[in-house]
SENUTI-411633 format. One line per field, with one value per atom (N, C-alpha, C): residue in three letters; y, z, x. Coordinates in steps of 0.02 Angstrom, whole numbers. Layout:
lumgu <- c(ALA,...);
y <- c(Y,...);
z <- c(Z,...);
x <- c(X,...);
REM end
This chain:
lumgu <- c(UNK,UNK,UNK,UNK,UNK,UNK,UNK,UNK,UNK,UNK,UNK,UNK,UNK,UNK,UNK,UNK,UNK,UNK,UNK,UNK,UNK,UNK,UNK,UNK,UNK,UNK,UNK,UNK,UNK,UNK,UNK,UNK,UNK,UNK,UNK,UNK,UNK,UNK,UNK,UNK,UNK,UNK,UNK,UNK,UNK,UNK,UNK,UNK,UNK,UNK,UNK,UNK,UNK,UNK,UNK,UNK,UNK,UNK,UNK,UNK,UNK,UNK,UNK,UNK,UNK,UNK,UNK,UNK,UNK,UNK,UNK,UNK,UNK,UNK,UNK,UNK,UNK,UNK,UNK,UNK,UNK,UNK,UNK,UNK,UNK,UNK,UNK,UNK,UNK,UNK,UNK,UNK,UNK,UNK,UNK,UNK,UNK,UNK,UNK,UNK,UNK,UNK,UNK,UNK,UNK,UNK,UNK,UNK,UNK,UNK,UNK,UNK,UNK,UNK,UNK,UNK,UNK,UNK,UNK,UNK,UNK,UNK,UNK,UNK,UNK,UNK,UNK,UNK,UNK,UNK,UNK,UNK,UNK,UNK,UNK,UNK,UNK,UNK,UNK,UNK,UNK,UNK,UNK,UNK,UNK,UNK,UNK,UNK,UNK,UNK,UNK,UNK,UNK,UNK,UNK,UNK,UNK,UNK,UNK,UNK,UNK,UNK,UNK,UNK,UNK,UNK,UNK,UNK,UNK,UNK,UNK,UNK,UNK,UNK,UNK,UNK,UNK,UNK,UNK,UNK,UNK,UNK,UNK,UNK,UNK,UNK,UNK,UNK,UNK,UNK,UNK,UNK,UNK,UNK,UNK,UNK,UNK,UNK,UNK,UNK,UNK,UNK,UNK,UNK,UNK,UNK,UNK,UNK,UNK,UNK,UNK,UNK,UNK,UNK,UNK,UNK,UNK,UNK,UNK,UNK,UNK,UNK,UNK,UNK,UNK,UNK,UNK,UNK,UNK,UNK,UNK,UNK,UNK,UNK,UNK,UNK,UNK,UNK,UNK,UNK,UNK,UNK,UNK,UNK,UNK,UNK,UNK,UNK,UNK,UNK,UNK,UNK,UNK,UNK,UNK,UNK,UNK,UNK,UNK,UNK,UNK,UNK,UNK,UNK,UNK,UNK,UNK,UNK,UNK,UNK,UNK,UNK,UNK,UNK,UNK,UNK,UNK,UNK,UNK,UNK,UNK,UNK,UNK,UNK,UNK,UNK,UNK,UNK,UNK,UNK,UNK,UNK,UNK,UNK,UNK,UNK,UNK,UNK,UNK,UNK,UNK,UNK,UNK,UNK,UNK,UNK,UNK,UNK,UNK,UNK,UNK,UNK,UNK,UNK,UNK,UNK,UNK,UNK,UNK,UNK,UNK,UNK,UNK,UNK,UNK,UNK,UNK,UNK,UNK,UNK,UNK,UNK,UNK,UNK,UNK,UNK,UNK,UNK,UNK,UNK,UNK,UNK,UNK,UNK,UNK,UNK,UNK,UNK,UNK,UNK,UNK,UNK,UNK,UNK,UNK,UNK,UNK,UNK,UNK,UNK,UNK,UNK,UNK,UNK,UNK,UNK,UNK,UNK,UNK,UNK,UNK,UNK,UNK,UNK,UNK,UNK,UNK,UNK,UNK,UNK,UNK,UNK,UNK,UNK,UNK,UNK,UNK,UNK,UNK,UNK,UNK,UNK,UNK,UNK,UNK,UNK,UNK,UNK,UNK,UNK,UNK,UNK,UNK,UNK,UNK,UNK,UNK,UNK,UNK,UNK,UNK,UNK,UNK,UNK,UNK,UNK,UNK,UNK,UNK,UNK,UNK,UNK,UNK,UNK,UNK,UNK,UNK,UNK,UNK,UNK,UNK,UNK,UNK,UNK,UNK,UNK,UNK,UNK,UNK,UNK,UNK,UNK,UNK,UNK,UNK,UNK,UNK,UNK,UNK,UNK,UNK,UNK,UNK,UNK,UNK,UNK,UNK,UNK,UNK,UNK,UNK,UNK,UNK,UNK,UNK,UNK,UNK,UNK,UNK,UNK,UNK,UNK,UNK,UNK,UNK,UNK,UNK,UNK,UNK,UNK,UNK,UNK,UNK,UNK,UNK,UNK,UNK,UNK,UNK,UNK,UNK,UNK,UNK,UNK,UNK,UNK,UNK,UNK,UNK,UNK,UNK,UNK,UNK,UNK,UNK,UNK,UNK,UNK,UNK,UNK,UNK,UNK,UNK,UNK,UNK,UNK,UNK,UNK,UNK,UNK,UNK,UNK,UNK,UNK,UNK,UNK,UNK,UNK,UNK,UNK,UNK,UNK,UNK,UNK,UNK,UNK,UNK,UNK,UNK,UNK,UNK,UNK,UNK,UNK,UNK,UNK,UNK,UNK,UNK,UNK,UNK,UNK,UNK,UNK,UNK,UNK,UNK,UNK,UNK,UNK,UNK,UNK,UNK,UNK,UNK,UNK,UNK,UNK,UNK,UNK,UNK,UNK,UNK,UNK,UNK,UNK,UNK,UNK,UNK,UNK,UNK,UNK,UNK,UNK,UNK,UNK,UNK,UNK,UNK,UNK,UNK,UNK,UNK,UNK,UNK,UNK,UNK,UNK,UNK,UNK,UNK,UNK,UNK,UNK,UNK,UNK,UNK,UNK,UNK,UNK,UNK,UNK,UNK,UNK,UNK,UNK,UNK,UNK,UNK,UNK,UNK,UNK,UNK,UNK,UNK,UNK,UNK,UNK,UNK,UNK,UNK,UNK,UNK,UNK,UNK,UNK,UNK,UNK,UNK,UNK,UNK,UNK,UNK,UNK,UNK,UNK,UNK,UNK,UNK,UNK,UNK,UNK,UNK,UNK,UNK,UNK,UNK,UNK,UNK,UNK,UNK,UNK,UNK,UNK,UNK,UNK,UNK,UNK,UNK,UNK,UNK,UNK,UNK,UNK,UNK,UNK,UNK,UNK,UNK,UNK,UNK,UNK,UNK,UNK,UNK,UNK,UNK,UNK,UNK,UNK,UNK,UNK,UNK,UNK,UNK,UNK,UNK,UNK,UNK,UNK,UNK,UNK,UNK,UNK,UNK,UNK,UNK,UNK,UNK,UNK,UNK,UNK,UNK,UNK,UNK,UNK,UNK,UNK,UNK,UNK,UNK,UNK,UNK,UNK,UNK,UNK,UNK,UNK,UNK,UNK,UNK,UNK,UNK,UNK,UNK,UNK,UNK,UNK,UNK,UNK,UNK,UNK,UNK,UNK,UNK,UNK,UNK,UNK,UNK,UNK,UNK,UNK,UNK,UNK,UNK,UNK,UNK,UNK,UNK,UNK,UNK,UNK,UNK,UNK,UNK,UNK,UNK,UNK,UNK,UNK,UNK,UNK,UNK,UNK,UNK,UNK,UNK,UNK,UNK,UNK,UNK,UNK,UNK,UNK,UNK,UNK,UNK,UNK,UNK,UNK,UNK,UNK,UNK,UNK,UNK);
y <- c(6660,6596,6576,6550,6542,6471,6465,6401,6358,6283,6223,6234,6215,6219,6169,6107,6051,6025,6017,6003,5963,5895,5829,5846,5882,5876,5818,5761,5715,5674,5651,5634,5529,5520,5447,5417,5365,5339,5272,5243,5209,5162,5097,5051,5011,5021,4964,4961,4912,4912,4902,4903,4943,4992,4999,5049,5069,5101,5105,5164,5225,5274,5281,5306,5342,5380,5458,5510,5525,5539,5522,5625,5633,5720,5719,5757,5768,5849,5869,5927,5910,5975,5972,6062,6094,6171,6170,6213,6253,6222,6215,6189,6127,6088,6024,5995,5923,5846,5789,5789,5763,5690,5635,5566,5539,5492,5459,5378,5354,5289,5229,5166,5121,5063,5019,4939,4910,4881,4846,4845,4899,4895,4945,4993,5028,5086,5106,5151,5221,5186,5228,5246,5212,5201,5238,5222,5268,5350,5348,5430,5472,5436,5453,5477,5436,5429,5476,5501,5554,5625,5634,5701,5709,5645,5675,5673,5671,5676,5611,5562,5488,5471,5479,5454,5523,5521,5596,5566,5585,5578,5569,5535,5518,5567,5587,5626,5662,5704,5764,5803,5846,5908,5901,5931,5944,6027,6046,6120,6119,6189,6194,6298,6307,6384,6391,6342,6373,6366,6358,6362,6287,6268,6202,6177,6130,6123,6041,6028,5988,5961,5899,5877,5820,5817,5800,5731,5757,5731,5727,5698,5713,5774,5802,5839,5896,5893,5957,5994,5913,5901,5946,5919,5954,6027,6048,6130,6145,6128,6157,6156,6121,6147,6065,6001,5943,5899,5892,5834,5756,5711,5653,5602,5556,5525,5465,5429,5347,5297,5262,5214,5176,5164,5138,5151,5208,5276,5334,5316,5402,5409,5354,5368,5308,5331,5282,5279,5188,5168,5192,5183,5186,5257,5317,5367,5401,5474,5502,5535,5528,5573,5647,5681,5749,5731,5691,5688,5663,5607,5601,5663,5704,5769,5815,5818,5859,5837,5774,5735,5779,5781,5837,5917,5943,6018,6033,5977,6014,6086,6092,6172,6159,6194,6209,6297,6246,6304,6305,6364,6379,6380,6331,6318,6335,6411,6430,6428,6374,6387,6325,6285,6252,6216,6207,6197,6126,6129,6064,6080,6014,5996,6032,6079,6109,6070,6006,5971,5994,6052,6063,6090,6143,6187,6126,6077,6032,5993,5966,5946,5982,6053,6115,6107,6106,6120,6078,6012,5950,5955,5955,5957,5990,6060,6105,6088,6035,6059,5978,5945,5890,5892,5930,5969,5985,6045,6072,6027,5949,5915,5871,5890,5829,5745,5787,5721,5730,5699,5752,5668,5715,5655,5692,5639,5690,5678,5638,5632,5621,5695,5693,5650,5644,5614,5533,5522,5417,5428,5342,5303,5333,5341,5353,5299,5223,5170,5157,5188,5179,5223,5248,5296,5232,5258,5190,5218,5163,5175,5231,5266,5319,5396,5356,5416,5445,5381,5399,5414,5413,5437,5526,5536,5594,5649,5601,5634,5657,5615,5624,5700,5691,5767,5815,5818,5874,5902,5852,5902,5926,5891,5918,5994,5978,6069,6101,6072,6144,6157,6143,6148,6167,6196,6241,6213,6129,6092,6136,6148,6156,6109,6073,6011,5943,5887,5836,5793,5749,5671,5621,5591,5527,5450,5422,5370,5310,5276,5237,5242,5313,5291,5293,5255,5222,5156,5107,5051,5009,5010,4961,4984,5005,5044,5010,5027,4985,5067,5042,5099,5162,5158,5227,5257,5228,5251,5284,5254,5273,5352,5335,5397,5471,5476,5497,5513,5476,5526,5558,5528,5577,5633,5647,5715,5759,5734,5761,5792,5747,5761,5821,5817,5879,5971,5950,5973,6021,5995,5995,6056,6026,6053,6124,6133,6187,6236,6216,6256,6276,6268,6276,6227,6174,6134,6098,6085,6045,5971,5936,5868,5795,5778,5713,5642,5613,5537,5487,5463,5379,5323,5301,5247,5199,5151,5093,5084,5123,5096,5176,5155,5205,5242,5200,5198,5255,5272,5299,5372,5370,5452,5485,5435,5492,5518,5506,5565,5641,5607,5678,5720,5656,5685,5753,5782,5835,5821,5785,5774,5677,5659,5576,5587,5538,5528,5458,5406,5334,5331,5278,5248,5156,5138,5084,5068,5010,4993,5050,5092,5173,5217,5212,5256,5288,5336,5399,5355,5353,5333,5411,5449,5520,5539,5600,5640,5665,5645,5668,5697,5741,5791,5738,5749,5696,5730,5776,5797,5731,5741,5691,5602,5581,5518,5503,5440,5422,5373,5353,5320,5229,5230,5148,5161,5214,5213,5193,5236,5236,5170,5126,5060,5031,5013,4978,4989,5075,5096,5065,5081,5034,4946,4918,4848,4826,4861,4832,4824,4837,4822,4757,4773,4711,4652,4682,4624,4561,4594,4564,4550,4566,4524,4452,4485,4402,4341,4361,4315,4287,4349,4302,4257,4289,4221,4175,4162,4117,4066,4103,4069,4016,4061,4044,3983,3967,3931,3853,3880,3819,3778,3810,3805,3770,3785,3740,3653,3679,3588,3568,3610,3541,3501,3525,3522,3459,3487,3424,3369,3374,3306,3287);
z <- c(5635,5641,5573,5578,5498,5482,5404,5392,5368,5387,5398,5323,5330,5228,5212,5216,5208,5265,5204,5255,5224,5252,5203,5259,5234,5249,5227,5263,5246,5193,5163,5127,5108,5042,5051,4973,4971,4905,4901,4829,4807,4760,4783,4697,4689,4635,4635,4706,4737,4806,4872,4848,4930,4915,5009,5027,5053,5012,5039,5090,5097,5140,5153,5209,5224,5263,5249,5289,5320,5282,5333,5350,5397,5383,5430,5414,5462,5432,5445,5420,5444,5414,5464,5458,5492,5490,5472,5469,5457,5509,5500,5559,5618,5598,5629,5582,5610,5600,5624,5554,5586,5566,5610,5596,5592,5536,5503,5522,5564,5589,5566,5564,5552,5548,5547,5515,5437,5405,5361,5327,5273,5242,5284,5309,5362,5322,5257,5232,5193,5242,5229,5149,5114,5053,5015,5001,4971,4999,5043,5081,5048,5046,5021,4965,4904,4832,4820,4870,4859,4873,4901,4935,4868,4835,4811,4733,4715,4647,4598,4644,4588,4612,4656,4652,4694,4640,4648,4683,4744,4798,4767,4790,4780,4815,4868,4914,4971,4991,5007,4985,5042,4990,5044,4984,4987,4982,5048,5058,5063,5035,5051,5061,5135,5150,5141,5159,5153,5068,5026,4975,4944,4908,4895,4837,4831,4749,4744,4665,4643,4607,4631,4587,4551,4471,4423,4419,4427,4415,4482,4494,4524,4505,4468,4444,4478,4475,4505,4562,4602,4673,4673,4661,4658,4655,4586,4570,4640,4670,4729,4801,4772,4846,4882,4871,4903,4854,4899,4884,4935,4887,4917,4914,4942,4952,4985,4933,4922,4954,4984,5013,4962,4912,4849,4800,4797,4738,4769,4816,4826,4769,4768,4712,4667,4596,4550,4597,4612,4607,4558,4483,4449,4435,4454,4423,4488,4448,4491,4564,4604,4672,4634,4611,4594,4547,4512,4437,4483,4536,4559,4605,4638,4650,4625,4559,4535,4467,4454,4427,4366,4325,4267,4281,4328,4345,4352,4308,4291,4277,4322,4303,4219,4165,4097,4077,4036,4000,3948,3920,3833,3815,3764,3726,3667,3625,3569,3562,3523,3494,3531,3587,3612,3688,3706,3801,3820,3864,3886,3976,3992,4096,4116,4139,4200,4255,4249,4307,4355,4325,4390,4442,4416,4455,4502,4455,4489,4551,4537,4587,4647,4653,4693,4730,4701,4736,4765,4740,4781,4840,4846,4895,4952,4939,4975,4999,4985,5016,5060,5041,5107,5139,5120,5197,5265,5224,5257,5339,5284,5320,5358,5348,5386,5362,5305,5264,5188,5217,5180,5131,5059,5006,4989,4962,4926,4846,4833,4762,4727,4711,4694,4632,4598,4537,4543,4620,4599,4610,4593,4601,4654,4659,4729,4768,4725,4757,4817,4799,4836,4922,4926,4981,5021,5079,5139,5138,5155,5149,5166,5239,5286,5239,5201,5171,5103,5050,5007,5035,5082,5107,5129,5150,5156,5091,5041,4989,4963,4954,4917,4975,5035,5089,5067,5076,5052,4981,4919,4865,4853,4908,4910,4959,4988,5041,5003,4929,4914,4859,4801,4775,4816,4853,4886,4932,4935,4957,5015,5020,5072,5135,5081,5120,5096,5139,5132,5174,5123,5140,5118,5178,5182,5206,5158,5155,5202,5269,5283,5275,5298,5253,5317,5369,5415,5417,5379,5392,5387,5313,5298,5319,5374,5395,5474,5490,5563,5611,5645,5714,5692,5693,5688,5617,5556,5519,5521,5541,5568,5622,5651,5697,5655,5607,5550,5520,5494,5445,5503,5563,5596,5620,5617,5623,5582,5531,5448,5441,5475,5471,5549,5584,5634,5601,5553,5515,5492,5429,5404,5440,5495,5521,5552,5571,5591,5549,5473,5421,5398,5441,5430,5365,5356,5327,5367,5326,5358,5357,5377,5353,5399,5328,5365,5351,5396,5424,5436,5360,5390,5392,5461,5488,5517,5542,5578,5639,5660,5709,5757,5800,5859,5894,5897,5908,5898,5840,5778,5774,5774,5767,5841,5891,5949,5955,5950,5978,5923,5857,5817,5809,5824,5800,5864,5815,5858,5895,5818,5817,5807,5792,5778,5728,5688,5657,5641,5681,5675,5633,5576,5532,5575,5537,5548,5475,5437,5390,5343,5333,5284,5329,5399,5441,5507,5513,5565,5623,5649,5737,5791,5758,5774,5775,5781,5791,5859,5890,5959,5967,6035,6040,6051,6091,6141,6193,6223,6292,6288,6244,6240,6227,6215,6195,6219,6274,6258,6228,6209,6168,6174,6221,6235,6215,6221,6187,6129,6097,6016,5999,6037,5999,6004,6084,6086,6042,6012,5980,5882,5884,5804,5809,5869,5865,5863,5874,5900,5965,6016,6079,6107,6081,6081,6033,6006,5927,5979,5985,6027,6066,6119,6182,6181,6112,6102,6082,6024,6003,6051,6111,6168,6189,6221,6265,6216,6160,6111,6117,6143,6100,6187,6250,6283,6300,6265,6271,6241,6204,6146,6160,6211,6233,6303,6335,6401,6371,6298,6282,6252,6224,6220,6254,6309,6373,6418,6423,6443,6416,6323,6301,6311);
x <- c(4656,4692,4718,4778,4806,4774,4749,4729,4815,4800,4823,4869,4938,4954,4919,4898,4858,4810,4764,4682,4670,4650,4599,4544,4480,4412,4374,4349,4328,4325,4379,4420,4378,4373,4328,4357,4359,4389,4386,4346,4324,4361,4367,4388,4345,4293,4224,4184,4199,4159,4202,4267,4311,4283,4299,4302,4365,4409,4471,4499,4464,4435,4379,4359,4310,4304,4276,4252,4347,4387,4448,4472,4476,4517,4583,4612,4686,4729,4752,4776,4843,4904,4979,4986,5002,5036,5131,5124,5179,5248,5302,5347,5306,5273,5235,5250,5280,5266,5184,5173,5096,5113,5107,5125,5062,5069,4996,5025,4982,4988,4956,4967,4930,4966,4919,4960,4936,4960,4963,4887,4874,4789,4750,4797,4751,4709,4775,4709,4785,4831,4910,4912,4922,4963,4912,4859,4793,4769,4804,4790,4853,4903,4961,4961,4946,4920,4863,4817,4749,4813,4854,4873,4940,4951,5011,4995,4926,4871,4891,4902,4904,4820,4802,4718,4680,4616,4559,4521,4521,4476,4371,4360,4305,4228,4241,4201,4269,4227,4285,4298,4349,4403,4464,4520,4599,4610,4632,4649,4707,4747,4800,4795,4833,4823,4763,4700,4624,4595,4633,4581,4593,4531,4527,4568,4599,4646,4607,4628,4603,4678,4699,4760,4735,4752,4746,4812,4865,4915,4967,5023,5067,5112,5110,5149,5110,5029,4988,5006,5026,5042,5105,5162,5242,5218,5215,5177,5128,5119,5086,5126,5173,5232,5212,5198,5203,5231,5282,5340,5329,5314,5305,5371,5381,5479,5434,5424,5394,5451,5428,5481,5531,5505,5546,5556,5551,5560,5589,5661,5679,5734,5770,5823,5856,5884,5884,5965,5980,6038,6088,6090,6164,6154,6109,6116,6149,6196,6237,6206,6230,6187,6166,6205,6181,6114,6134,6071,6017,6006,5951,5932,5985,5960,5905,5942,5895,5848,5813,5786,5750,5792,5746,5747,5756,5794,5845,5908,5952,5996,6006,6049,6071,6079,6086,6144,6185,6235,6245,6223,6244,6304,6295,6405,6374,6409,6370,6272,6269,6193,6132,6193,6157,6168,6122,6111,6142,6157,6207,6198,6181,6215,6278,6246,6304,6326,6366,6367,6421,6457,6492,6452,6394,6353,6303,6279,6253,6284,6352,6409,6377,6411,6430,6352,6284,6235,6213,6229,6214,6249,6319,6355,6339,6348,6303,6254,6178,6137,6148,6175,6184,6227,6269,6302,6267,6234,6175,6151,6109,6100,6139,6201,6267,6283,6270,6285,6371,6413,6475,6505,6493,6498,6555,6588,6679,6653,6625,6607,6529,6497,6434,6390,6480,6445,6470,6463,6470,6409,6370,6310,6284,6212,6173,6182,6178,6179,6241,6274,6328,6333,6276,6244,6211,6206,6180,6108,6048,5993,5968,5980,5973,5988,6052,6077,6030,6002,5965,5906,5853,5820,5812,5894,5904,5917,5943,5951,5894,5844,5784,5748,5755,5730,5742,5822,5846,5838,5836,5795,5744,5688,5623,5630,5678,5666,5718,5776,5790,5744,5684,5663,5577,5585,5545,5477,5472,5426,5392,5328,5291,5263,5234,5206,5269,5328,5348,5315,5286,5269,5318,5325,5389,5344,5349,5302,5370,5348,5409,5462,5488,5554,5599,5576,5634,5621,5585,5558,5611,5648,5707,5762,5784,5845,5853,5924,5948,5935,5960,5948,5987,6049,6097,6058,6036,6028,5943,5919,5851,5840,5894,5885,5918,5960,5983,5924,5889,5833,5798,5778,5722,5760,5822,5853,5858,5839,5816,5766,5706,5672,5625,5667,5670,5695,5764,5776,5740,5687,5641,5587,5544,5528,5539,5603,5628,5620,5630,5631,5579,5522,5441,5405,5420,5371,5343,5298,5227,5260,5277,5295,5254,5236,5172,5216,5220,5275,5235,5241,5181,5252,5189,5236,5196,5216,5201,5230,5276,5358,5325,5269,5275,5344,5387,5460,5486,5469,5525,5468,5415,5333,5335,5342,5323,5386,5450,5483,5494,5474,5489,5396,5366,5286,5259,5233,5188,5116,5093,5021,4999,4953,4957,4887,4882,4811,4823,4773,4780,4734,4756,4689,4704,4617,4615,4564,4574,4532,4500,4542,4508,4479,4469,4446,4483,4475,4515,4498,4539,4505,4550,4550,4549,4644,4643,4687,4734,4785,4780,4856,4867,4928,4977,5035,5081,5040,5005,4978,4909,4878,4813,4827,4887,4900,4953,4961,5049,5056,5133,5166,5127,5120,5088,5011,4972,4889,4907,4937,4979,4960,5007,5026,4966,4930,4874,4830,4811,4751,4765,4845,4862,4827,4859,4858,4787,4739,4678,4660,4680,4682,4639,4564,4516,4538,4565,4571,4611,4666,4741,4723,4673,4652,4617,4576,4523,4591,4629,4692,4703,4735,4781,4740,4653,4619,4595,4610,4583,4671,4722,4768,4783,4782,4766,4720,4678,4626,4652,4681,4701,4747,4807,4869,4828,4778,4760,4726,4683,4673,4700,4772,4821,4858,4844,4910,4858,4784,4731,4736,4765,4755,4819);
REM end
């Protein structure tokens, strides 16, 4: 059986006396979308930050193809084939689409005794690879800013799968976006998949995970409330199991309750 490109084996993490994980595991394979669910403090943003080496897991281990790695840095992370695309860090506004392309891997050309930006080569490869994705810019070197949300989202994909990403984590990145543009990245991110990466999709918007997700892993408060197929879960468990189901029932008959003695008095 091939091991998982990414495995969090019971995964737990500490600030003073949060508990901001605990005991948490989930894996994604090869060509699977594994969607990481939750609401607001669920445990998202810190699972994120352990897998992409801004925070060292506290108890646990991080596998990738079966053997255990230890990331130090984000940079450890990248060098290991995972590319993370932060909801508000995919791309600098005034810098050129190509330059946020390729953010410090500049293509480079010798003029005599010294190295200089190949930006035509850069142009040419940018272009090319959001083509690819169906995205057709006539001019690589205006502002990123000038790209629609959906679109810098996509930009930031596509340099992670041409710079060889194994594992892409996309932190929300349909949250601030309207419909047409929303459905645009998750075709990206089907994309993606096809092309055999592992790609893990935290979200909040059931909406937007079950039709591209394979797999689900709900947190609640730093903890797994498990893993399930689309055969083992549908789209409405989903939501109930995010919302609390009990939580939301007591609200309503509490709110219920409140709404009958004001109406008595």
């Amino acid at each position: 059986m091939t091991a998982p490109l990414l495995e969090v084996d019971r995964i737990s993490k500490y600030f003073g006396t949060v508990i901001a994980l605990s005991d948490v595991s989930m894996s994604v394979n090869a060509g699977e979308v594994m969607c990481l669910l939750g609401d607001n403090g669920a445990g998202k943003s810190t699972l994120i930050k352990t897998l992409s080496g801004v925070h060292q897991p506290d108890e646990g281990a991080l596998r990738m193809g079966g053997e255990e790695v230890h990331f130090q840095s984000p940079r450890d992370a990248l060098d290991a084939g995972i590319a993370t695309v932060f909801q508000d860090l995919a791309t600098i506004p005034l810098m050129a689409i190509s330059r946020n392309f390729f953010l410090g891997r500049e293509p480079l050309k010798w003029r005599g005794p010294f190295q200089r930006v190949d930006f035509a080569e850069a142009n040419r490869v940018t272009h090319d690879a959001l083509a690819e994705i169906g995205i057709d810019v006539r001019d690589t070197s205006q502002p990123a800013g000038t790209l629609s949300g959906g679109e810098r989202q996509s930009l930031a994909i596509a340099r992670a799968v041409h710079f060889g990403a194994k594992v892409l984590i996309l932190d929300e990145p349909t949250s601030a976006l309207g419909v047409k543009q929303a459905s645009g990245v998750l075709r990206y991110i089907i994309q993606a998949r096809q092309r055999e990466l592992g790609v893990i999709f935290i979200t909040h918007n059931v909406n937007h995970a079950y039709p591209v997700g394979d797999r689900f892993t709900v947190l609640n408060r730093g903890t797994s409330l498990g893993t399930f197929t689309k055969d083992e879960i549908a789209k409405g468990e989903l939501e109930n199991m995010m919302a609390g189901g009990k939580e939301m029932d007591q609200v309503a008959q509490e709110l219920e309750r409140m709404i009958a003695e004001a109406r008595g008095t």
